[in-house]
SEBALO-7198 format. One record per residue (C-alpha): chain; residue number from 0; residue in one letter; x, y, z. Coordinates in steps of 0.2 Angstrom, whole numbers, plus 5000, padded with zeros to 4 digits. Last residue first. Layout:
# SEBALO-7198
  kette   nr  rest    xx    yy    zz
      A  NUM     a     X     Y     Z
...
This chain:
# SEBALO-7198
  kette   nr  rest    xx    yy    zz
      A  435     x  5087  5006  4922
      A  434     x  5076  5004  4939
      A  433     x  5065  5015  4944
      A  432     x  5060  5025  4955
      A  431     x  5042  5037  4955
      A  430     x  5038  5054  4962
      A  429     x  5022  5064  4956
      A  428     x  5011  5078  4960
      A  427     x  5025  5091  4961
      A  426     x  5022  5110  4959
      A  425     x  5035  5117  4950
      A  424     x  5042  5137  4954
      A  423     x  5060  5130  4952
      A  422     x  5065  5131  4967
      A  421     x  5063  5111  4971
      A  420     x  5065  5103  4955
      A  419     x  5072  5088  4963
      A  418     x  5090  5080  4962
      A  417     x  5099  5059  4965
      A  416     x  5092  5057  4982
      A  415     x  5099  5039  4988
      A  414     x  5081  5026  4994
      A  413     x  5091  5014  5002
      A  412     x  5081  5019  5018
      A  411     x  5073  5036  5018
      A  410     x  5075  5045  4999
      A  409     x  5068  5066  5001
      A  408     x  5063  5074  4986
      A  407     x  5056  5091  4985
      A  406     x  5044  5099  4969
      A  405     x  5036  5112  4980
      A  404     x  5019  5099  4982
      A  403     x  5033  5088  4992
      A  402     x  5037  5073  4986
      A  401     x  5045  5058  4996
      A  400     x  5054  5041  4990
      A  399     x  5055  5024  4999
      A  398     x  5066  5012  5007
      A  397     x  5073  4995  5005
      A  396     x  5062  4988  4993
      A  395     x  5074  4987  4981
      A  394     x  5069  4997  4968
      A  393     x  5064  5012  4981
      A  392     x  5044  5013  4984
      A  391     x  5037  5028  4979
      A  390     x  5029  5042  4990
      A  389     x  5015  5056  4984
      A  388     x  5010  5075  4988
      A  387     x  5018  5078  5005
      A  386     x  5016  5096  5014
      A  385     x  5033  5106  5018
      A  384     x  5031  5116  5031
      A  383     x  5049  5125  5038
      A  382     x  5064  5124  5046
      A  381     x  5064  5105  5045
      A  380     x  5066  5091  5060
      A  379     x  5070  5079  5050
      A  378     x  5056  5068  5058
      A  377     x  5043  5077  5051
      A  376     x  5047  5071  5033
      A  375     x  5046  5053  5038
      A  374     x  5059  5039  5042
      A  373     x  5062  5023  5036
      A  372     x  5049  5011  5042
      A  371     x  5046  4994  5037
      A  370     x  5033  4987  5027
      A  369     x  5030  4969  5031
      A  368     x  5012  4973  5037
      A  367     x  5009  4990  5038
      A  366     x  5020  5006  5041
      A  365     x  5012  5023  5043
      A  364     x  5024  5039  5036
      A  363     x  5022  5056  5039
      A  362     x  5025  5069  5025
      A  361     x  5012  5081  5032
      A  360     x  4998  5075  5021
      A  359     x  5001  5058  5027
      A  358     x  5010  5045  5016
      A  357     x  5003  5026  5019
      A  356     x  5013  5012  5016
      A  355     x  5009  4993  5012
      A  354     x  5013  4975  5019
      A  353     x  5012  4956  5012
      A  352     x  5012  4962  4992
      A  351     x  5031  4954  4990
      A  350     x  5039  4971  4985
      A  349     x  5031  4981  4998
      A  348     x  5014  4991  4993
      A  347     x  5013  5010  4990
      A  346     x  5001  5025  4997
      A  345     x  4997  5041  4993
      A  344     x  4989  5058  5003
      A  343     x  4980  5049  5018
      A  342     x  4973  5063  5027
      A  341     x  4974  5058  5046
      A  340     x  4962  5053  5060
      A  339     x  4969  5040  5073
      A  338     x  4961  5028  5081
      A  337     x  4975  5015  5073
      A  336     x  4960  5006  5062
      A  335     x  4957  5024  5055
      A  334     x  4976  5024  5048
      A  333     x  4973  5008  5039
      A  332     x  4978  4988  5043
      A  331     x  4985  4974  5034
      A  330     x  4969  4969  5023
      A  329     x  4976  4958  5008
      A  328     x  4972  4961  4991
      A  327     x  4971  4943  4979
      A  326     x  4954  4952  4973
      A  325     x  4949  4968  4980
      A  324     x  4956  4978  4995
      A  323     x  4950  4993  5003
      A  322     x  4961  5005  5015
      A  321     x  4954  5019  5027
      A  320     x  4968  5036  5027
      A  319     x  4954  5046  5028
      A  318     x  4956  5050  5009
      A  317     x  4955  5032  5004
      A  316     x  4968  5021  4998
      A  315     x  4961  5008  4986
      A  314     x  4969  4989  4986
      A  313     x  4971  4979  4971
      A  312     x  4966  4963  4964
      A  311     x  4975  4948  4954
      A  310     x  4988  4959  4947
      A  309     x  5002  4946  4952
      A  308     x  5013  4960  4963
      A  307     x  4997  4969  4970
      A  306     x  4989  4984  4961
      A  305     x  4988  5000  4969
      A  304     x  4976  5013  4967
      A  303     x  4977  5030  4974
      A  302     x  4966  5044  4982
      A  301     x  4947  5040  4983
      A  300     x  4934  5049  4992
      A  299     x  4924  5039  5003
      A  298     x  4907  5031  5003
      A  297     x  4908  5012  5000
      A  296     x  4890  5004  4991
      A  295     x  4902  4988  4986
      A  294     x  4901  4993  4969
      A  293     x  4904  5012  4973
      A  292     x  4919  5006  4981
      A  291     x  4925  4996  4967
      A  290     x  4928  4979  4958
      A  289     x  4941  4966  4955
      A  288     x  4939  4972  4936
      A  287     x  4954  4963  4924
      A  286     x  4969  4973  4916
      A  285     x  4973  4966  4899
      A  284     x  4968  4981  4891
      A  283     x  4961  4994  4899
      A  282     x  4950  4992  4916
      A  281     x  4942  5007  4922
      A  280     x  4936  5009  4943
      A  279     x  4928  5020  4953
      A  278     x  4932  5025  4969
      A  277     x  4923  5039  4970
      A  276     x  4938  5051  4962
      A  275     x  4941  5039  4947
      A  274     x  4954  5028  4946
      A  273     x  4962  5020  4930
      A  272     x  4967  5002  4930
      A  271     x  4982  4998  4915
      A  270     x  4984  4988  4902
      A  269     x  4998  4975  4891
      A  268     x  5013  4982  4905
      A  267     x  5012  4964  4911
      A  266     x  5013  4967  4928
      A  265     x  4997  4976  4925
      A  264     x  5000  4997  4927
      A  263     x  4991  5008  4939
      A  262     x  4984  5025  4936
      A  261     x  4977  5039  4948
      A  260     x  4964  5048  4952
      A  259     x  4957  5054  4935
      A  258     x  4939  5067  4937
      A  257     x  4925  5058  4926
      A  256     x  4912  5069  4918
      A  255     x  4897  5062  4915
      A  254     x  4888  5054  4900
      A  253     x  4902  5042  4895
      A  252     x  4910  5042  4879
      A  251     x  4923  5028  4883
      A  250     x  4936  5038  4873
      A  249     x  4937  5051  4888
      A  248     x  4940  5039  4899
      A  247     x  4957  5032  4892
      A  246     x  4961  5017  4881
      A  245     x  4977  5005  4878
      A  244     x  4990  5016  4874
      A  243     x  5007  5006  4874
      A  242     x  5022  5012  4885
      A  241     x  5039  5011  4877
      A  240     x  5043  5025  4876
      A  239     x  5029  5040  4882
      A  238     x  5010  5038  4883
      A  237     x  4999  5052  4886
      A  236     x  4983  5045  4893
      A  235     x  4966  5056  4898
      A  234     x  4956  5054  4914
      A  233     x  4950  5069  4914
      A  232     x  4962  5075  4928
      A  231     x  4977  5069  4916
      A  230     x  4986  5052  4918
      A  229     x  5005  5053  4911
      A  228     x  5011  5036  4905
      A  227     x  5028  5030  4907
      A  226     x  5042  5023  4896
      A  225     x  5058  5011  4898
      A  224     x  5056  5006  4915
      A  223     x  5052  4988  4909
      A  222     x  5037  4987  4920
      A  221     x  5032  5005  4914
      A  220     x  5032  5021  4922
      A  219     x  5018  5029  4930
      A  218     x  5014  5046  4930
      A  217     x  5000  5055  4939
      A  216     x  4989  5070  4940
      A  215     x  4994  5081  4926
      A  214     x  4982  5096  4922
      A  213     x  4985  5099  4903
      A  212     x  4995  5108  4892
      A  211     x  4999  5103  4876
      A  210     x  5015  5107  4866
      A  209     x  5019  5089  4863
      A  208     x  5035  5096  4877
      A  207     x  5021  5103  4887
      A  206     x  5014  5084  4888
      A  205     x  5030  5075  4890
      A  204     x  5042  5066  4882
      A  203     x  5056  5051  4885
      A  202     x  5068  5059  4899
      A  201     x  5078  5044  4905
      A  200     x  5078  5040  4924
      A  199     x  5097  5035  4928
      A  198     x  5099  5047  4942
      A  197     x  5084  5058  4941
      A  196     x  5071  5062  4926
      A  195     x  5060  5079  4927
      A  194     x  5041  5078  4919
      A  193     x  5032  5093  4912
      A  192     x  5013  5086  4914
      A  191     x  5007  5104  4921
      A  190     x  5007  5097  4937
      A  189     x  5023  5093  4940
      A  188     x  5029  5074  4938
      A  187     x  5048  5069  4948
      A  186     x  5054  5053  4939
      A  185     x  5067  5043  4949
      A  184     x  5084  5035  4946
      A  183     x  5092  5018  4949
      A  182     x  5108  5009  4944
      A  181     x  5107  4990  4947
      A  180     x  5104  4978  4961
      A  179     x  5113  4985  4978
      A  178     x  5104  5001  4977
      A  177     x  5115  5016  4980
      A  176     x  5118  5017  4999
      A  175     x  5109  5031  5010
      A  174     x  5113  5046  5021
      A  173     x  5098  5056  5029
      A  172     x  5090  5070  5015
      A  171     x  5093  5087  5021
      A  170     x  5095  5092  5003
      A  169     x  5092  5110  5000
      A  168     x  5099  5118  5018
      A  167     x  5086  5118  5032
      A  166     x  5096  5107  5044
      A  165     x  5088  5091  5051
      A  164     x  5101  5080  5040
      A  163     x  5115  5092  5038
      A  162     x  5113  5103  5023
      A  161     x  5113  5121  5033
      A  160     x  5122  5114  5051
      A  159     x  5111  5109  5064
      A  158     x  5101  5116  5077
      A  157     x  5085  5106  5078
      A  156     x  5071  5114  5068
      A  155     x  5054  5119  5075
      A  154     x  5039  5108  5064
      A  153     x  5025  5118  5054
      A  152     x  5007  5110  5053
      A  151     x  4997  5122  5043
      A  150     x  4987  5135  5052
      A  149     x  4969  5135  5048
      A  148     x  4957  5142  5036
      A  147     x  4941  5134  5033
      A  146     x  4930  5134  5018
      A  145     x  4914  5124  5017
      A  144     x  4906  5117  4999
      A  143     x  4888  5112  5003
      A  142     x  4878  5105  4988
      A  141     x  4863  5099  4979
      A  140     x  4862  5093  4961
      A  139     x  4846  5089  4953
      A  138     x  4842  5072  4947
      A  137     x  4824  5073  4951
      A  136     x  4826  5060  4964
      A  135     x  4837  5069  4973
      A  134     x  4857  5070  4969
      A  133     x  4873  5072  4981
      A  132     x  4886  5082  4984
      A  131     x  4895  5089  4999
      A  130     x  4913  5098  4998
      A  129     x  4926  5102  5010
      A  128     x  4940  5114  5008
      A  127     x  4955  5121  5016
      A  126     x  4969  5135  5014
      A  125     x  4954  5151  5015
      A  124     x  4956  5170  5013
      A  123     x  4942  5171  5002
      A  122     x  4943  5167  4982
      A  121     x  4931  5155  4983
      A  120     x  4920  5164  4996
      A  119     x  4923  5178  4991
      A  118     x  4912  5172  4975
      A  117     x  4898  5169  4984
      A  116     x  4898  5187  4990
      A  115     x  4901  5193  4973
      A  114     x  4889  5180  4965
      A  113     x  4893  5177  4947
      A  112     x  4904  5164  4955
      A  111     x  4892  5156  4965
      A  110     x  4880  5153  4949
      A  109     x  4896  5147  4940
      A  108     x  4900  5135  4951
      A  107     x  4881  5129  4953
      A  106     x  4881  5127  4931
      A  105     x  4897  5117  4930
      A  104     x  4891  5104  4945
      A  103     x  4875  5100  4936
      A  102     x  4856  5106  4937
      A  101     x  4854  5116  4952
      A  100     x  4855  5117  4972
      A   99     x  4864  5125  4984
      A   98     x  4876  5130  4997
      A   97     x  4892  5140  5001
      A   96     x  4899  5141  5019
      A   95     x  4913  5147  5026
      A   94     x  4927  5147  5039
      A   93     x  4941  5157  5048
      A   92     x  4953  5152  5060
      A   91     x  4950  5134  5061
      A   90     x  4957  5124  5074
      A   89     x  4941  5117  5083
      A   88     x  4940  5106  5066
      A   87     x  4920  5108  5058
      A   86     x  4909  5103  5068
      A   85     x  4907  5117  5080
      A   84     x  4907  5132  5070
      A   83     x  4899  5123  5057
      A   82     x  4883  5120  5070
      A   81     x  4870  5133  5064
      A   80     x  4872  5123  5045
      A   79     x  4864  5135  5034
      A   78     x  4848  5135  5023
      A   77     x  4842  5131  5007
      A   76     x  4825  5121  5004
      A   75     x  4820  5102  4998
      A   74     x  4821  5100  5019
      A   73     x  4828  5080  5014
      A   72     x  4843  5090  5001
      A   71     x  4846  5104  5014
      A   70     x  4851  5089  5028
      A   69     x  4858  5078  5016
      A   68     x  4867  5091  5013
      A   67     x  4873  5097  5028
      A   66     x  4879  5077  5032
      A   65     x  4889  5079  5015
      A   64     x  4900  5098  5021
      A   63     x  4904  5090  5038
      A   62     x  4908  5071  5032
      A   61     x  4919  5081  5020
      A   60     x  4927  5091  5033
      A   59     x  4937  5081  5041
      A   58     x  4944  5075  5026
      A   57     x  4952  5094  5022
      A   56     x  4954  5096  5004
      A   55     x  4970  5108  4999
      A   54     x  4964  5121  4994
      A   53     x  4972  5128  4979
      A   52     x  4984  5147  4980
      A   51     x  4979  5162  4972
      A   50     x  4984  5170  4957
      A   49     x  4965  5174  4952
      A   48     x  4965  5160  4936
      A   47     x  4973  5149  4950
      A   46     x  4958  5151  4963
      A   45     x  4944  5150  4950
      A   44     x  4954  5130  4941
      A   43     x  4956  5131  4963
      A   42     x  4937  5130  4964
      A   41     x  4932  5122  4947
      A   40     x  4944  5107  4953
      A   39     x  4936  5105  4971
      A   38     x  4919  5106  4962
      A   37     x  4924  5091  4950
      A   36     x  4933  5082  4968
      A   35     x  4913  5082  4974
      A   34     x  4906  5077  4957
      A   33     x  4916  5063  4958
      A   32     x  4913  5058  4974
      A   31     x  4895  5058  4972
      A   30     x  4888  5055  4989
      A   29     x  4874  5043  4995
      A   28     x  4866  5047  5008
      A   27     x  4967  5153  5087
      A   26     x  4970  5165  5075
      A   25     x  4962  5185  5079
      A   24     x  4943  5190  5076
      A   23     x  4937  5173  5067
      A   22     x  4929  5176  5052
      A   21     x  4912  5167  5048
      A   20     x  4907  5168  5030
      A   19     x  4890  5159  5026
      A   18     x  4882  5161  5007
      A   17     x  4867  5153  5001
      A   16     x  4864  5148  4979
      A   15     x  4847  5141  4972
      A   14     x  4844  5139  4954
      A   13     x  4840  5150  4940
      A   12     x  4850  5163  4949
      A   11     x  4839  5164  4966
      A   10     x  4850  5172  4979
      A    9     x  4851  5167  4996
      A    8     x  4860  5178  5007
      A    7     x  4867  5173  5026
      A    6     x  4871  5187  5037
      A    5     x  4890  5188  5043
      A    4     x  4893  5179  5057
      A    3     x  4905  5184  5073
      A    2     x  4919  5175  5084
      A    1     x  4926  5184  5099
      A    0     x  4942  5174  5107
């Protein structure tokens, strides 16, 4: 399989830009999380506004894309990483390097974008990404963003019947029983905040319905079920029913720009923890600080935050799948303690706190402590890829819920499928049950 490179550039543009595209002939110190997703964003904010598809971040190749820059950051000079080709996962296709240096995240982007061959690069034939950032003493930004292009996982369906469990038909979710405790329903979130209510799930606003638009992340219903709130990527609150606004980012006036993760409710419903994209951690309202991973000097990028039943701690799902727990959180195991390396893409705790979930960006599940498994998306044995966005435990426990980034649902356990807005061009960053 021949592989060539295309000459470097560097290009001076009031700061310092490099450019490394290798296509492949045929298929075959401390880091700023936040200013690593805030690059991430720009990127696919670039991709979208060119009708092409997001990235999806690759957490192999952080480490990759941060050891470069550390590297390019000690030299205090640009330059290539001569080893991508091997570092980065040995089933790329395609891959590419940008790098430089410069005095925030907005200014480097735009650098590379007023660059045609940088630019390529971010709106290259690419499905993967992997960013590096850090900062040197004088405060300036450095960075290494790699693209990579690789095949998707894809499963070969069993020959079954359209609609049957294992069958390629619209709901190929496996049987299951209503909940044994009261009707339940489920909230699907797409990205541009519209939210689509299931089963006993009542509607009660949304951002496009306000007649804003904004780039959703999350939504979270309240204890009572009655209302939710919608977190945006800056860290925003909408609140809807019966959910009280307590504070967001935003109004915290803080010198940088902090990229929302995720938001967790107290059991109280009186305040909420908001999740930054390293780790970081805001407490509105009644919800008390049990720390962070910046803190406690952890390099990862952050994915979601649960709080345990009493809401004395919480545990933070990492993107490698690594699991951090703080206060009354206890440690049941994570995806890199099983020697295996996976994209953890959401996670969620068993009624009694004793056990917790991790979803896979594939739709595969990994069961810890009292959680018991259900099934997985790959074990249905679909026609086609379907990549998992977030899960939700049922109401009773009994089961769990799965989103695809298409908007599907898929109810394991006693977790009945009551709709989805698959097919209707949504992309899903949410699913949550209730109970009503």
């Amino acid at each position: 399989m021949r592989r060539s490179v295309v000459a470097a550039t560097i290009l001076a543009l009031g700061l310092l830009v490099g450019l490394l595209l290798v296509p492949l002939a045929s298929p075959a110190g401390a880091y700023d999380g936040g200013a690593e997703q805030q690059f991430v964003d720009l990127v696919n904010q670039s991709r979208a506004a060119n009708g092409l598809a997001p990235l999806t971040v690759r957490s192999a190749l952080v480490p990759v894309a941060e050891s470069w820059t550390s590297s390019i950051m000690a030299a205090g000079s640009l330059s290539h990483n001569p080893a991508l080709a091997s570092e980065v996962p040995s089933d790329w296709q395609r891959i590419g390097e940008n790098v430089g240096y410069g005095s925030s995240v907005s200014s480097l982007h735009d650098a590379f974008m007023a660059s045609s061959s940088h630019r390529a690069n971010i709106l290259g034939d690419f499905n993967q990404v992997g960013v590096g950032v850090d900062h040197d003493a004088s405060g300036r930004v450095w960075v290494t963003v790699d693209f990579l292009k690789a095949p998707l996982p894809t499963v070969t369906a069993t020959a079954s019947a359209p609609g049957a469990p294992g069958g390629c038909g619209p709901n190929v979710n496996p049987p299951s029983a209503p909940s044994a405790s009261g009707a339940t329903g489920y909230y699907v979130l797409g990205s541009d905040g519209q939210v689509y209510a299931y089963g006993n799930a009542v509607f009660q606003g949304s951002p496009p319905a306000l007649g804003l638009g904004i780039d959703a992340v999350v939504m979270t219903p309240t204890p009572s079920g009655s209302g939710y709130w919608v977190l945006g990527r800056d860290g925003g609150i909408f609140s809807f029913g019966d959910a009280a606004f307590q504070g967001s980012v935003p109004g915290l006036g803080l010198p940088v720009q902090v990229s929302g993760i995720d938001l967790e409710p107290t059991p109280s419903g009186g305040g909420y923890w908001i999740l930054g994209a390293d780790g970081g951690i805001f407490s509105f309202g009644d919800a008390q600080f049990f720390g962070s991973l910046p803190g406690v000097g952890v390099r990862n990028r952050a994915i979601r935050l649960v709080p345990t039943p009493s809401g004395g701690g919480y545990w933070i799902l990492g993107a490698d799948g690594g699991i951090f727990s703080f206060g009354d959180a206890g440690f049941y195991g994570s995806v890199p303690g099983l020697g295996l390396r996976a994209t953890g893409i959401s996670m969620a705790r068993t009624g009694s706190g004793g056990g917790y979930w991790i979803l896979g960006a594939d739709g595969g599940i990994f069961s810890f402590g009292d959680a018991g498994f259900y099934g997985s998306v790959p074990g249905l044995g679909l026609c086609a890829t379907v990549r998992g966005v977030q899960m939700s435990p049922s109401v009773d426990g009994g089961g769990y819920y799965i989103v695809s980034d298409t908007g599907r649902v898929f109810g394991f356990g006693d977790a009945p499928f009551m709709g989805d807005p698959s097919g209707a061009g949504v992309v899903a960053r949410a699913v949550t049950a209730v109970r009503r």
